[in-house]
Structure formats: C-alpha cells, structure tokens
NUPAGU-579634 format. One record per atom (N, C-alpha, C): x, y, z; residue in one letter. Coordinates in steps of 0.001 Angstrom, whole numbers. Layout:
<nodes>
        c1        c2        c3   type
         X         Y         Z      A
...
</nodes>
This chain:
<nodes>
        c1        c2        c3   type
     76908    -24051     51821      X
     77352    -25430     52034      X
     76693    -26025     53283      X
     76651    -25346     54467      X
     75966    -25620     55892      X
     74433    -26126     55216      X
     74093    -25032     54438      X
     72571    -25280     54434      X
     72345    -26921     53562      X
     73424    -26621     52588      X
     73023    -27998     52123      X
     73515    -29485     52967      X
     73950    -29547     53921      X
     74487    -30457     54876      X
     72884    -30497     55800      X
     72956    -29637     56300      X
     71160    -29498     57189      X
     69950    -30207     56136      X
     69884    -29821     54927      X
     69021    -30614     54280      X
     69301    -32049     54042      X
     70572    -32256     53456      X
     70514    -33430     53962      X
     69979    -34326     54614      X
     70582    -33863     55887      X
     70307    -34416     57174      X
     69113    -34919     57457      X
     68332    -33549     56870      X
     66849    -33484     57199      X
     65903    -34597     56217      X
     66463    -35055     54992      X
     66247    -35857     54020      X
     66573    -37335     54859      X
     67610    -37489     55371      X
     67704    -38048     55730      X
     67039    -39352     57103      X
     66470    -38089     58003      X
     65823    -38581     59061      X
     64645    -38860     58509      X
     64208    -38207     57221      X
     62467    -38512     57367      X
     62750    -39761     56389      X
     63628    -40013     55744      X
     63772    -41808     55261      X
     64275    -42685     56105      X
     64783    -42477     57150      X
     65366    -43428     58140      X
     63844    -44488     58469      X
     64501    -46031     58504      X
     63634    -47200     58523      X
     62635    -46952     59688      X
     63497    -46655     61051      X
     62547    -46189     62630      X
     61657    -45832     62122      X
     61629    -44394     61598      X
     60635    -43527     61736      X
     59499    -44203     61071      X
     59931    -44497     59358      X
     58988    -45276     58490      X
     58317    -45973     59480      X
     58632    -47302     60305      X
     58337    -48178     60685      X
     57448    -47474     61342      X
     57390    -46549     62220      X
     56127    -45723     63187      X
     55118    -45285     62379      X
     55363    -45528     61213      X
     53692    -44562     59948      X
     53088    -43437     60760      X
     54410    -42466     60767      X
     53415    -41381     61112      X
     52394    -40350     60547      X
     51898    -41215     58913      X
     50979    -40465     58547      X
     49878    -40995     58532      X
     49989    -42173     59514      X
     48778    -43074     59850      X
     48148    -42506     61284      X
     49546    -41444     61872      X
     48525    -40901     63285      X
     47250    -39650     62533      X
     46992    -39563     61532      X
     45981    -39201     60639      X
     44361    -39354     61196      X
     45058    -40990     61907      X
     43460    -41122     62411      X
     43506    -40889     63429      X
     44480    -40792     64218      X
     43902    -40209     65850      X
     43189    -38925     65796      X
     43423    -38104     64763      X
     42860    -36901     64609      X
     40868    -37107     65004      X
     40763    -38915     65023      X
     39539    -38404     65479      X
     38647    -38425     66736      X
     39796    -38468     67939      X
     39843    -38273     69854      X
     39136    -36762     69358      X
     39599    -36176     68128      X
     39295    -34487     68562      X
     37356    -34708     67759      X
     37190    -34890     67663      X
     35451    -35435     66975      X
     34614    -35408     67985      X
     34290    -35665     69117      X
     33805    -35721     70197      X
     33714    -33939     71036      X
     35144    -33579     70702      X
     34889    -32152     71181      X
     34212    -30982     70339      X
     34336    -31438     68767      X
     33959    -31041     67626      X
     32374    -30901     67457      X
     32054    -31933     67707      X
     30535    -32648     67582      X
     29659    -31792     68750      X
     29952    -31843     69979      X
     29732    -31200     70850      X
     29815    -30014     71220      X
     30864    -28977     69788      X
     30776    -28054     70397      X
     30732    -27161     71560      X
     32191    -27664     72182      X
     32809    -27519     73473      X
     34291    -27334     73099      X
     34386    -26251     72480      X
     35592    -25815     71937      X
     36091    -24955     73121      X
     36947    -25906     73714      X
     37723    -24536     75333      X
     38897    -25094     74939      X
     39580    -24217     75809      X
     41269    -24688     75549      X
     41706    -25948     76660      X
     40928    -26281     77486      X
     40760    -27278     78540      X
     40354    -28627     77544      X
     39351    -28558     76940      X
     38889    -29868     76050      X
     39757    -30096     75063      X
     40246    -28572     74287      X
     41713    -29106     73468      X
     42808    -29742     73968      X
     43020    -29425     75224      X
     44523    -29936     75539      X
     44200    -31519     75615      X
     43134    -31410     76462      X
     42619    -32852     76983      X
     42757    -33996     75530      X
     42011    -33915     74363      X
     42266    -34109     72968      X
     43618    -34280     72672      X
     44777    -33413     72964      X
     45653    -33403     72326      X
     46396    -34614     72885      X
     46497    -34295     74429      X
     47132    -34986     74726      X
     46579    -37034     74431      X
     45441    -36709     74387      X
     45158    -38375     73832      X
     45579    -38574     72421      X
     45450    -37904     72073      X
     46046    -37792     70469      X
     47987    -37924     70099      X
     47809    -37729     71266      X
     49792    -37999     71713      X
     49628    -39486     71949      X
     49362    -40090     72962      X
     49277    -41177     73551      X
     48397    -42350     72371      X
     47608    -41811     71847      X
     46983    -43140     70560      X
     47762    -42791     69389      X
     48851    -41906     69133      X
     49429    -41979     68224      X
     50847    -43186     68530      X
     51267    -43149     69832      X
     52574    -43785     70365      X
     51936    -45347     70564      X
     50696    -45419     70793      X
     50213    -46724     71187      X
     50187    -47305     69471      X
     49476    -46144     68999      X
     49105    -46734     67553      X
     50410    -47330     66589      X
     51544    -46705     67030      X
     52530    -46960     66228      X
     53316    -48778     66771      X
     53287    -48566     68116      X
     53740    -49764     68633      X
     53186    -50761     68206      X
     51531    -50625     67657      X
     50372    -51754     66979      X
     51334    -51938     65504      X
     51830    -50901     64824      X
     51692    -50690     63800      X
     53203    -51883     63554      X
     54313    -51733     64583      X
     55211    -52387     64589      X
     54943    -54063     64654      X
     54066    -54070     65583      X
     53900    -55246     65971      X
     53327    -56193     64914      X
     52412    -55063     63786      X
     51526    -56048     62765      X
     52749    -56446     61896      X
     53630    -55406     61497      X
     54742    -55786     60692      X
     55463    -56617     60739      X
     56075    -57036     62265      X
     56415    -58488     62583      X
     55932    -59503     62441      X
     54386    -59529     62876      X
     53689    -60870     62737      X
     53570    -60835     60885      X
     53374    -59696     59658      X
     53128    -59666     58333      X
     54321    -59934     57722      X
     55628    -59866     58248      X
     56731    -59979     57267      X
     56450    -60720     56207      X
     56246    -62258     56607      X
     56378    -63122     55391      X
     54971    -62509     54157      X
     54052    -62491     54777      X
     52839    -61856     53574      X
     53166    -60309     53108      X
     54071    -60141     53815      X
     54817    -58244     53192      X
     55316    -58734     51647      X
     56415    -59861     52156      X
     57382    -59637     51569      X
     56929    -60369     49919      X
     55329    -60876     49874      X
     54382    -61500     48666      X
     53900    -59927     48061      X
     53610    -59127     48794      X
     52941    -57954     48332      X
     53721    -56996     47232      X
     53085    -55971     46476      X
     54192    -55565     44900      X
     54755    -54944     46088      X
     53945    -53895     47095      X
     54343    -52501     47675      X
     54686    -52576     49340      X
     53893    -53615     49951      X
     54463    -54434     51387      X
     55872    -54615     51845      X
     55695    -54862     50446      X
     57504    -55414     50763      X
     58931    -54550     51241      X
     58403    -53237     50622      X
     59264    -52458     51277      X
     59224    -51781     52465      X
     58553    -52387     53284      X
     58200    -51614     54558      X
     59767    -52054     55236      X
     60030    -52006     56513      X
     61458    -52008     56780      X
     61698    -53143     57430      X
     60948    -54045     58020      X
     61161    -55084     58736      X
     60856    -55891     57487      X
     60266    -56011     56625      X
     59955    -56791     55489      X
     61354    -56710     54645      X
     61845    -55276     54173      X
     62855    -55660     53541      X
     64086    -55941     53962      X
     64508    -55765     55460      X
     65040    -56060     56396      X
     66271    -54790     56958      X
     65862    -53677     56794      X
     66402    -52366     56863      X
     66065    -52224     58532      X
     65587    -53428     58893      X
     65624    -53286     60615      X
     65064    -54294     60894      X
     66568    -55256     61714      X
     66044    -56676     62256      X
     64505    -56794     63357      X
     64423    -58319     63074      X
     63054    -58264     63532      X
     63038    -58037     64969      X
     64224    -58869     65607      X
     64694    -58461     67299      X
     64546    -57149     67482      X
     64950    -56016     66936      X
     65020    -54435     67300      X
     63138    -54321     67170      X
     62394    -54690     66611      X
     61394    -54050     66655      X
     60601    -54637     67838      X
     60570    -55685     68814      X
     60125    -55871     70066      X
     60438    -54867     70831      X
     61542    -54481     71050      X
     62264    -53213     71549      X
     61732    -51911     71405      X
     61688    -52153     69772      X
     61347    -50666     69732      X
     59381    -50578     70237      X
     58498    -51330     70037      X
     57191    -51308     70712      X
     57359    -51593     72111      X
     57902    -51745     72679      X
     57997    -51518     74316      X
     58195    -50050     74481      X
     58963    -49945     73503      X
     59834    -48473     74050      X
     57963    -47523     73569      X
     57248    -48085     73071      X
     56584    -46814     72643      X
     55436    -46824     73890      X
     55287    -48265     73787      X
     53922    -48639     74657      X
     53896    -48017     76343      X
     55432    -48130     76651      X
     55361    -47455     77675      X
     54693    -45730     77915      X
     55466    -45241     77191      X
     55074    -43722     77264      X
     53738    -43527     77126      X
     53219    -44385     76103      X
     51828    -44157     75631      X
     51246    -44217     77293      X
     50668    -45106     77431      X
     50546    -45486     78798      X
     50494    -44540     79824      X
     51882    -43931     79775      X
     51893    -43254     81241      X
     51471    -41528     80899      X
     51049    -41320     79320      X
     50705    -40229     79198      X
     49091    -40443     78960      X
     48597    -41477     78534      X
     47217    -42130     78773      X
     46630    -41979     80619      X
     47357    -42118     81301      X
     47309    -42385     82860      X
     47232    -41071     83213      X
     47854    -40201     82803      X
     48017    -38806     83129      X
     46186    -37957     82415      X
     46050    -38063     81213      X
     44853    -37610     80999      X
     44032    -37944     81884      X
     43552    -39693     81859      X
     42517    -40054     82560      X
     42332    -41557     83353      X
     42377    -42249     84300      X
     42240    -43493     84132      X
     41444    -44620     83206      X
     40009    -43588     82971      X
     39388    -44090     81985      X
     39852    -44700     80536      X
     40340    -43276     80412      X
     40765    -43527     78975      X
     41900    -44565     79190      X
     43199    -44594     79732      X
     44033    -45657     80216      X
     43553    -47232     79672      X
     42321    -47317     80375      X
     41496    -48315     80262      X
     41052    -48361     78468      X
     40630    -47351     78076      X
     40018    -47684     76491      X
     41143    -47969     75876      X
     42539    -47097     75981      X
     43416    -47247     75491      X
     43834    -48836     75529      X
     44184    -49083     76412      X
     44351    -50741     76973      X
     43355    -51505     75862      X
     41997    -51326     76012      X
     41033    -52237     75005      X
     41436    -52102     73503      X
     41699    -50999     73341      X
     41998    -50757     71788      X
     43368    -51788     70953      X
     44585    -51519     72357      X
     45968    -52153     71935      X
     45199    -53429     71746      X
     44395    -54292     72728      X
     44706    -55360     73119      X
     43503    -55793     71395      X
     42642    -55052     71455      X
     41827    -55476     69758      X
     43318    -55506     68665      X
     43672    -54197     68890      X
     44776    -53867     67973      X
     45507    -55644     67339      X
     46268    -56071     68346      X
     47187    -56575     68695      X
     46230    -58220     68406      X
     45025    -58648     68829      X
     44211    -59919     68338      X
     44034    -59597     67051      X
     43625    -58443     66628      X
     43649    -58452     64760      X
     44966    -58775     64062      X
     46121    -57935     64401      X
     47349    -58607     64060      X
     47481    -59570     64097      X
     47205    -60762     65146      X
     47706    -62102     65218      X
     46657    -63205     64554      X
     45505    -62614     64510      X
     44773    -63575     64550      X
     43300    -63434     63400      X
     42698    -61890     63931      X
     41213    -61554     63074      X
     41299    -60680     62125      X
     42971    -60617     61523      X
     42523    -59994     59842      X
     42817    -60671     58949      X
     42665    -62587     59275      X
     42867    -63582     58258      X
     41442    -64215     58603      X
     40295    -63633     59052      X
     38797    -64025     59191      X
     37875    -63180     58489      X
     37384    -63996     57905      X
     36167    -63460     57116      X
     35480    -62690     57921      X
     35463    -61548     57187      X
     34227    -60479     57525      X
     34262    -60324     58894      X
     34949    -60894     60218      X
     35349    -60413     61094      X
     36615    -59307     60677      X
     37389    -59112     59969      X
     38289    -58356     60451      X
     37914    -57514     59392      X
     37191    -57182     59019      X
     36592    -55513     58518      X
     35749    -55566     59483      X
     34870    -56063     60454      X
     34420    -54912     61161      X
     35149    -54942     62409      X
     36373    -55832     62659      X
     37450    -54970     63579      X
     38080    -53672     63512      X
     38567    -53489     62087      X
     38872    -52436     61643      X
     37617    -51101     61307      X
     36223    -51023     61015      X
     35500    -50758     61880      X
     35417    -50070     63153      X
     35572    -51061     63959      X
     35325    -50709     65602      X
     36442    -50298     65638      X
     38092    -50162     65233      X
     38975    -49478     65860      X
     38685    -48453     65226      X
     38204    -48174     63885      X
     38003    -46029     63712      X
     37473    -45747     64626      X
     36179    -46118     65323      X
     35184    -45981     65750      X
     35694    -45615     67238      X
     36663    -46980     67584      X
     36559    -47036     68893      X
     37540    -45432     69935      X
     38273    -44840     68446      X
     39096    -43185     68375      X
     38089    -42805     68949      X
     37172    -42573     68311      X
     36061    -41278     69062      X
     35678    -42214     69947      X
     35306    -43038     70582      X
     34829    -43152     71976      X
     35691    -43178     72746      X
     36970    -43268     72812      X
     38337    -42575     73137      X
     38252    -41581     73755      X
     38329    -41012     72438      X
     38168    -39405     72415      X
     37010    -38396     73650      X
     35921    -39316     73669      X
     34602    -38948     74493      X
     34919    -39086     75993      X
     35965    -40208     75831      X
     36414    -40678     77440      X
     37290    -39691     77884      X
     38421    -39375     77267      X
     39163    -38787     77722      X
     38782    -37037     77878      X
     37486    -36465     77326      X
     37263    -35391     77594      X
     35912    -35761     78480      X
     35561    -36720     78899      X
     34492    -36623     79906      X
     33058    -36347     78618      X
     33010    -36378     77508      X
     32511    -36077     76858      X
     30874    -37211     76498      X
     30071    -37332     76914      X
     29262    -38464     76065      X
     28305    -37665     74775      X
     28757    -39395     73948      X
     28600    -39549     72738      X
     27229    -39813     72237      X
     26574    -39232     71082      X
     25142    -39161     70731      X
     25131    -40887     70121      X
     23900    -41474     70084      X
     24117    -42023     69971      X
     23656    -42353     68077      X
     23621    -40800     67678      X
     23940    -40814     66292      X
     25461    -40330     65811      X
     25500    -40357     66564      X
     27392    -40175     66189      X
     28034    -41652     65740      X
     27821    -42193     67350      X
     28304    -43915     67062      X
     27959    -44712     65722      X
     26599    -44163     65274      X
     25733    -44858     64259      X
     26352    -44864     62799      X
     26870    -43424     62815      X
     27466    -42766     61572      X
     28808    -43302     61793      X
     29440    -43474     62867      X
     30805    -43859     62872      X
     30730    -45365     62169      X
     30323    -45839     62774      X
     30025    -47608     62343      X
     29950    -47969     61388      X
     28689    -47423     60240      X
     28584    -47452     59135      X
     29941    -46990     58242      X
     30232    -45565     58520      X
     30891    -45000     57906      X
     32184    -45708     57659      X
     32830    -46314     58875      X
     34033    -46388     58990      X
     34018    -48148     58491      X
     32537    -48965     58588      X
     32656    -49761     57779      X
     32487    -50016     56238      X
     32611    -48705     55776      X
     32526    -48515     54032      X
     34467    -48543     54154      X
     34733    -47727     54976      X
     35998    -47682     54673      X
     37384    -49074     54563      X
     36454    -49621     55688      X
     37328    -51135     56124      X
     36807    -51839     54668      X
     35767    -51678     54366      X
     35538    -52828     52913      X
     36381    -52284     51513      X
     36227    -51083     51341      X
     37150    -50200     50204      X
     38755    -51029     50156      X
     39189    -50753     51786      X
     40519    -51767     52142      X
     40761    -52861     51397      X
     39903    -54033     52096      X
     40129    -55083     51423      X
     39626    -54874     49854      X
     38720    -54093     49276      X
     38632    -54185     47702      X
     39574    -53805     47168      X
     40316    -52824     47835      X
     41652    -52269     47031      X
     42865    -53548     47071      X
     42868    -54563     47963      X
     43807    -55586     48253      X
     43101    -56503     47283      X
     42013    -56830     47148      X
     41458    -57936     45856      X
     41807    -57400     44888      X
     41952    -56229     44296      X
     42218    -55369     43012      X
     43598    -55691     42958      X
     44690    -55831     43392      X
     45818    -55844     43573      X
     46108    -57296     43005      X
     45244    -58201     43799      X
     45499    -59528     43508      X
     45243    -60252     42338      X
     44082    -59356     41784      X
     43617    -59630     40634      X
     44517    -58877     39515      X
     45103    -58049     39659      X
     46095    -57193     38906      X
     47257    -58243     38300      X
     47970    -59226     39682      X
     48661    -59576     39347      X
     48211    -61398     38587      X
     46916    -61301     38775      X
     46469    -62402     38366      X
     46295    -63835     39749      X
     46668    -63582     40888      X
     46215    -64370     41830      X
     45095    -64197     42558      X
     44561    -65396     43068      X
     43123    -65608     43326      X
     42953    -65645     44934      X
     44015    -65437     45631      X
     43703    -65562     47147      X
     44622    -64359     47707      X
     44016    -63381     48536      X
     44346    -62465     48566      X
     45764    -62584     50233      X
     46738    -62746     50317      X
     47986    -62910     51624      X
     47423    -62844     52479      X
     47371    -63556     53521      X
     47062    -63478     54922      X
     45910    -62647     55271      X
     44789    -62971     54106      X
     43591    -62509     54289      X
     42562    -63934     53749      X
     41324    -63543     54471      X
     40567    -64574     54395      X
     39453    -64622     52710      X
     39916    -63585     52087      X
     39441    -63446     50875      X
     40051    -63841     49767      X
     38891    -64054     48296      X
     39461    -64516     47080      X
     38815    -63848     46211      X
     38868    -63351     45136      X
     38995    -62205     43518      X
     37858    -62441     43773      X
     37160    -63690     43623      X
     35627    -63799     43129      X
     34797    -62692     44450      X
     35682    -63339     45212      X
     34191    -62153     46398      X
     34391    -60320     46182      X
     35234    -59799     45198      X
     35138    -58706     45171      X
     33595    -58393     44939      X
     32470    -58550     44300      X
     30873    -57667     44033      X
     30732    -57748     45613      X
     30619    -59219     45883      X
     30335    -58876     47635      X
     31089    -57652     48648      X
     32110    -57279     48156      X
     33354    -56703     49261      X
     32946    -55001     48732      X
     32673    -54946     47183      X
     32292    -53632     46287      X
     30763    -53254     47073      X
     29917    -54368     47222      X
     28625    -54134     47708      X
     28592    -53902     49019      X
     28823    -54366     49846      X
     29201    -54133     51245      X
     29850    -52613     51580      X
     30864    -52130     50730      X
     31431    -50651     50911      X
     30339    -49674     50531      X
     29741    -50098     49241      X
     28827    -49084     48708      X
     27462    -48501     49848      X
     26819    -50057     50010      X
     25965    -50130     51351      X
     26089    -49153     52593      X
     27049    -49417     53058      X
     27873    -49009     54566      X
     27598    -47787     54418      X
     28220    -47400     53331      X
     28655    -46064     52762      X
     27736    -45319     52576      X
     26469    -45386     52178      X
     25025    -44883     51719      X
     24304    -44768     53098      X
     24556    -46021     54103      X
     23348    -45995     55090      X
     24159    -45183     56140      X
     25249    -45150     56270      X
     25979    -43793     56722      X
     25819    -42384     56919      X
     25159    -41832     55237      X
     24733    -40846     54843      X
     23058    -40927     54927      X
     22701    -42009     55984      X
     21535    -42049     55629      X
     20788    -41826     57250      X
     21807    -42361     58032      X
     22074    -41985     59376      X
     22070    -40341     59372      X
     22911    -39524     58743      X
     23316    -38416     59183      X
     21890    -37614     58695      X
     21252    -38157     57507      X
     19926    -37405     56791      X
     18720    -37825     57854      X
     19138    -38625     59334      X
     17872    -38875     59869      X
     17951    -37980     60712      X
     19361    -37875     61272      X
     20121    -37228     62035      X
     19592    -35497     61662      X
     19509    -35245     61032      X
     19151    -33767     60846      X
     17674    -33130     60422      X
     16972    -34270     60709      X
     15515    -34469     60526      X
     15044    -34683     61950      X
     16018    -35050     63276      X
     15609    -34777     64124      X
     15419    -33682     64984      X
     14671    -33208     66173      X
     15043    -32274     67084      X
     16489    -31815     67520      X
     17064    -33061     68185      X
     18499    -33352     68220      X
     19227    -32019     67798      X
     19444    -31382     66172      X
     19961    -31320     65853      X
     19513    -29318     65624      X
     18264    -29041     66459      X
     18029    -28002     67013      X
     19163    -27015     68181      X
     19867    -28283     69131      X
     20192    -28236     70085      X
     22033    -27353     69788      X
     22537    -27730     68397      X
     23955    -27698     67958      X
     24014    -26420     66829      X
     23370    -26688     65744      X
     23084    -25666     64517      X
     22234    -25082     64541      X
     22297    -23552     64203      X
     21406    -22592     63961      X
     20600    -22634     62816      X
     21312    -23213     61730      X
     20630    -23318     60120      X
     20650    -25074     59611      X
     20510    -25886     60695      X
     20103    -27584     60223      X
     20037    -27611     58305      X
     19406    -26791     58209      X
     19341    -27223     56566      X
     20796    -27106     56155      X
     21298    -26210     56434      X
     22349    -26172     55007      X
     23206    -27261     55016      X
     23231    -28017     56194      X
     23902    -28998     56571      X
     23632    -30292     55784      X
     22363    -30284     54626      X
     21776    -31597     53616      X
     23287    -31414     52278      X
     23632    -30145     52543      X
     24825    -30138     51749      X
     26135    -31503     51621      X
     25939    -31387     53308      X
     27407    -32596     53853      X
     26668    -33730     53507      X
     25768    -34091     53330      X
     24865    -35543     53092      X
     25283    -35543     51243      X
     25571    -34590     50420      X
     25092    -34747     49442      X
     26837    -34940     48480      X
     27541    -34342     49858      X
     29334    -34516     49627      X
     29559    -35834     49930      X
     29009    -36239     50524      X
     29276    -37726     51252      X
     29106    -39230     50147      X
     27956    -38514     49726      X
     27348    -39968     48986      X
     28348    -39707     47570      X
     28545    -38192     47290      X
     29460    -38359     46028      X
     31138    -38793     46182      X
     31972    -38175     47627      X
     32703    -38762     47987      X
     32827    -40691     48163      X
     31988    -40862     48819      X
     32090    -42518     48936      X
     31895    -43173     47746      X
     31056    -42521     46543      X
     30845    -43155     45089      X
     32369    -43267     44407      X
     32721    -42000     44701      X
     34153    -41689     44026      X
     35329    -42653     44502      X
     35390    -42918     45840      X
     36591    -44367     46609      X
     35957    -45235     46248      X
     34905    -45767     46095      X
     34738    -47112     45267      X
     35343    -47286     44016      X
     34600    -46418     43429      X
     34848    -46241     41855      X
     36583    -46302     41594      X
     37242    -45536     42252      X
     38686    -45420     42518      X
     39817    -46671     42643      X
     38762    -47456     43623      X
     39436    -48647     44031      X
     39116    -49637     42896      X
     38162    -49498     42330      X
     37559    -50141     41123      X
     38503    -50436     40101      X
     38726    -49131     40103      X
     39446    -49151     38791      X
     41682    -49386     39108      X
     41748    -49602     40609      X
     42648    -50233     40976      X
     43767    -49518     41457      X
     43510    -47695     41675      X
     43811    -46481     41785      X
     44540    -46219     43285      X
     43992    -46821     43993      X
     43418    -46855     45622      X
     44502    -47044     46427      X
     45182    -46590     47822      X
     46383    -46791     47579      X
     45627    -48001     49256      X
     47181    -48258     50110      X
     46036    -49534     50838      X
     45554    -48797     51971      X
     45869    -47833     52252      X
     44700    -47397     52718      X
     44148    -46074     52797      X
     42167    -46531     52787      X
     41661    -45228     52095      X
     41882    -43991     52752      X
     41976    -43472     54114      X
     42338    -42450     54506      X
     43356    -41732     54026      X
     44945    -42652     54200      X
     45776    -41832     53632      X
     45693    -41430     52134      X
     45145    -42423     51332      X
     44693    -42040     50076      X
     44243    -40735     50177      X
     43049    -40499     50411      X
     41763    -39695     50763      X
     42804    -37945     51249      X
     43828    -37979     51806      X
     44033    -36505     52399      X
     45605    -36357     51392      X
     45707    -37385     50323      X
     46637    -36638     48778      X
     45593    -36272     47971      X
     44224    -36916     47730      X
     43208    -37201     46361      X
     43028    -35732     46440      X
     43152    -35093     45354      X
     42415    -33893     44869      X
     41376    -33852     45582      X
     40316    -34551     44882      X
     38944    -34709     45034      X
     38388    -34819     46541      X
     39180    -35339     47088      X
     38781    -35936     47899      X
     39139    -34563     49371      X
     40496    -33930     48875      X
     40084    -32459     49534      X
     39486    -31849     49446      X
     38761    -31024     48076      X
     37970    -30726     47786      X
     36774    -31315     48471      X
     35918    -32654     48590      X
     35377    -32746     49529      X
     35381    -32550     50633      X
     36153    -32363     51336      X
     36773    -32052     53068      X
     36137    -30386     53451      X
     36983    -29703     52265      X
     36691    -28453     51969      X
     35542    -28018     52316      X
     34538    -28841     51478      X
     33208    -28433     51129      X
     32172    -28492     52340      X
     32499    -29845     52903      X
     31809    -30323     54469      X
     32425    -28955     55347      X
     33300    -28738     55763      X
     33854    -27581     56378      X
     32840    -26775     56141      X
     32775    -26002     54754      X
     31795    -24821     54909      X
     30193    -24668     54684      X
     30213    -26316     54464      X
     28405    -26667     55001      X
     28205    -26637     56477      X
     29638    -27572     57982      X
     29764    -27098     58864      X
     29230    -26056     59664      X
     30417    -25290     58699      X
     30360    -23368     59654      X
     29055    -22635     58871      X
     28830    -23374     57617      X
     27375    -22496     57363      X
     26268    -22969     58025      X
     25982    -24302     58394      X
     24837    -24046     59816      X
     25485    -23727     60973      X
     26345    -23702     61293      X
     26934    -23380     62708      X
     26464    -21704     62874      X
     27005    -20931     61877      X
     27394    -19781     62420      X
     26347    -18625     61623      X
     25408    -19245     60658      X
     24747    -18423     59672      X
     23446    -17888     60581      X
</nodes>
C-alpha cells in the first residue's frame, strides 16, 4: 500500500504544471556547454565539473526564458492543436505566479554562473537578454528569428568554451551555424505543416505563410548539407591530424549526417515532427540509431 502511495506521489510531481512549465527535457540542449570539452579532448574531471556546473546554470536560466516566452505566447498557445496545453495557456498556473516563478530561477542561475566564471556570467547575460528579445519581439520576423534560434544553439557551445577557458576552432562555430540552422528551419516547417493540416494560411505569431514552406523545406535541406560539408572540409584538413589517430573513419559521421538530416525533413514533410526537432530527435528510433552510429565513428578514429 506505502509503495503504491510513493508512486503516486511520484506520478504526481512529474505532472505538476511548475515543473511542466520549466521543460526540463528542453535542458537537452545545454548538454552542448559539454561540446567544447568533447571537441577538444580535454576530458579531466576539472573541465567536467566546470561543464557541469554551466550546464546547471543554462538549464535554470533556460527555463526562466522558457517561462517568460509562455507568458508573452499565451494568446497564440491557446490557437495552437498542442500549445494550448502548456500550463499558463491552459491556465493550470496564473500568469502573475509565473513572473515570480522566473525571478526565482534567474537568480540562482546567475549566482551559480558568477561562481564558474565572470566570463561566462557575461555570455550567460547575452544569451537571456537574445533569449528574452526573441520572445518579445524576433520570432514574429522573417527569417530573423530562425537564425536567432540558430545563434542560441550555437551560442551553448561558445558558452560552453567560456566557461572552461576553452577556445573554439573555428570549424566548430562553422558546423554549429549551419547545422543548428537546418534545425531552426525544420522548426518552423514543422509549424507550416501544422497550419496547413488544419487548413490555415498564416502560421500564430510567426512571420510565415503555407506558401513559403519549399522556401523554409529548402533552406533546412541547404543548412543541413553545407553543414556536412563543413565537417568533410574539416577532415581534409591538417587540423584534424592534431585530435584523431584514424581521420578517415570519421567520413562515416559525414555520411550519418546527410542521411539523418534527409530523414527530419522528410519527417516534418510528411507532418510527423513534433515542435521541436531535438526533442523529437532523442524519442525517433532512427534518429538514435544515428547518435549511436556517430559515437562509434567518434571512438573509431579516436582510439583505433
């Protein structure tokens, strides 16, 4: 009987509106502060902690963003099939409590940001404050607010570089950019797919309409290719003498990539896609299976 009271419970907290409201399976992407130590191959327990702890602090910052967009999105939540149930949208937590509750996060973030590094403090600061102008303002602008979203994957790992003292190749940045702008366009194609699903032509508090999906499909595909096209120059250089012992086997991850990114188009295409591609991307079968595969193209030039 105890045990079934504890589950409960435990059922309970992980549906409670708070928590929802924090998307903590959106701190998914801080996972990439740790990319910089990865890349570099400076695996100490000094560069991990350093990582972790930013990975604490952009997860608490990230969530306070995450509150804040929900306030300013209610009314375009509450147009959406699946928006709508977020908790300030369906109103499972007044809108007054959630000012509150992003203070309450922003602080900590902050003073555990301050504690890693002043630097980072500082990136952190740039990131909220992008964060927080896209919410209000640049994800109802054309083609500005995919490559805001963009520069905030992006701007994780230079984060990430700050807070371990780490500098960044400047084929890393290259691949980030591209890459992470296939992903911001997939976004909005999966939100035109939606709109077009239900038969409307202007997509909520976005600066897009059905017809520009080939443009929004072409733009992801692009990104997405010259990405993988970066990383194939990337391993054609010296550069890449300096990190891997076996550079070749590594044409493997070039060859996961272009079939992965074919596959989230195609996905979103067909209207599959959930809204966003990451969290999609770490349920998709497939799409572990790709993860998988990069891993042991990875450790097979690393360690062969």
């Amino acid at each position: 009987m105890t045990d079934k009271v504890h589950d409960t419970s435990r059922f309970a907290l992980a549906q409670s509106p708070y928590l929802i409201a924090l998307r903590p399976h959106q701190w998914l992407k801080n996972f990439l502060v740790f990319i910089p130590m990865l890349a570099s191959h400076r695996l100490t327990w000094e560069m991990a902690f350093q990582s972790f702890l930013a990975f604490v602090a952009f997860s608490l910052i990230a969530s306070s963003v995450y509150v804040v967009n929900d306030l300013a999105d209610i009314e375009a939540d509450r147009a959406h099939p699946r928006k709508r149930n977020r908790p300030f949208a369906s109103g499972a937590i007044p809108a007054a409590q959630g000012k509150i509750l992003a203070l309450a996060l922003i602080v900590p973030g902050f003073a555990l940001a301050l504690f890693v590094r002043l630097e980072f403090a500082f990136a952190l600061l740039a990131y909220l404050a992008l964060s927080t102008a896209y919410s209000f303002s640049l994800k109802s602008k054309l083609m500005i607010d995919i490559m805001t979203l963009a520069g905030l994957y992006t701007w994780r790992i230079v984060a990430g570089g700050i807070a371990t003292d780490i500098i960044l190749s400047e084929w890393l940045l290259a691949f980030s950019i591209f890459f992470f702008l296939c992903l911001a366009a997939v976004k909005r194609q999966a939100e035109l797919m939606d709109r077009k699903a239900v038969g409307k032509e202007q997509a909520v508090g976005r600066g897009y309409i059905v017809a520009d999906l080939p443009i929004v499909i072409g733009m992801a595909i692009t990104a997405g290719y010259v990405s993988v096209l970066v990383m194939a120059l990337y391993l054609s250089s010296p550069a890449i003498l300096e990190l891997y012992a076996r550079p070749s086997i590594l044409w493997g991850v070039c060859l996961v990539l272009l079939y992965w990114i074919s596959h989230m188009v195609m996905v979103t295409h067909r209207g599959q896609m959930h809204d966003d591609p990451l969290v999609f991307a770490i349920r998709d079968r497939i799409s572990q299976a790709c993860l998988v595969l990069v891993a042991v193209f990875l450790l097979g030039g690393t360690l062969l």
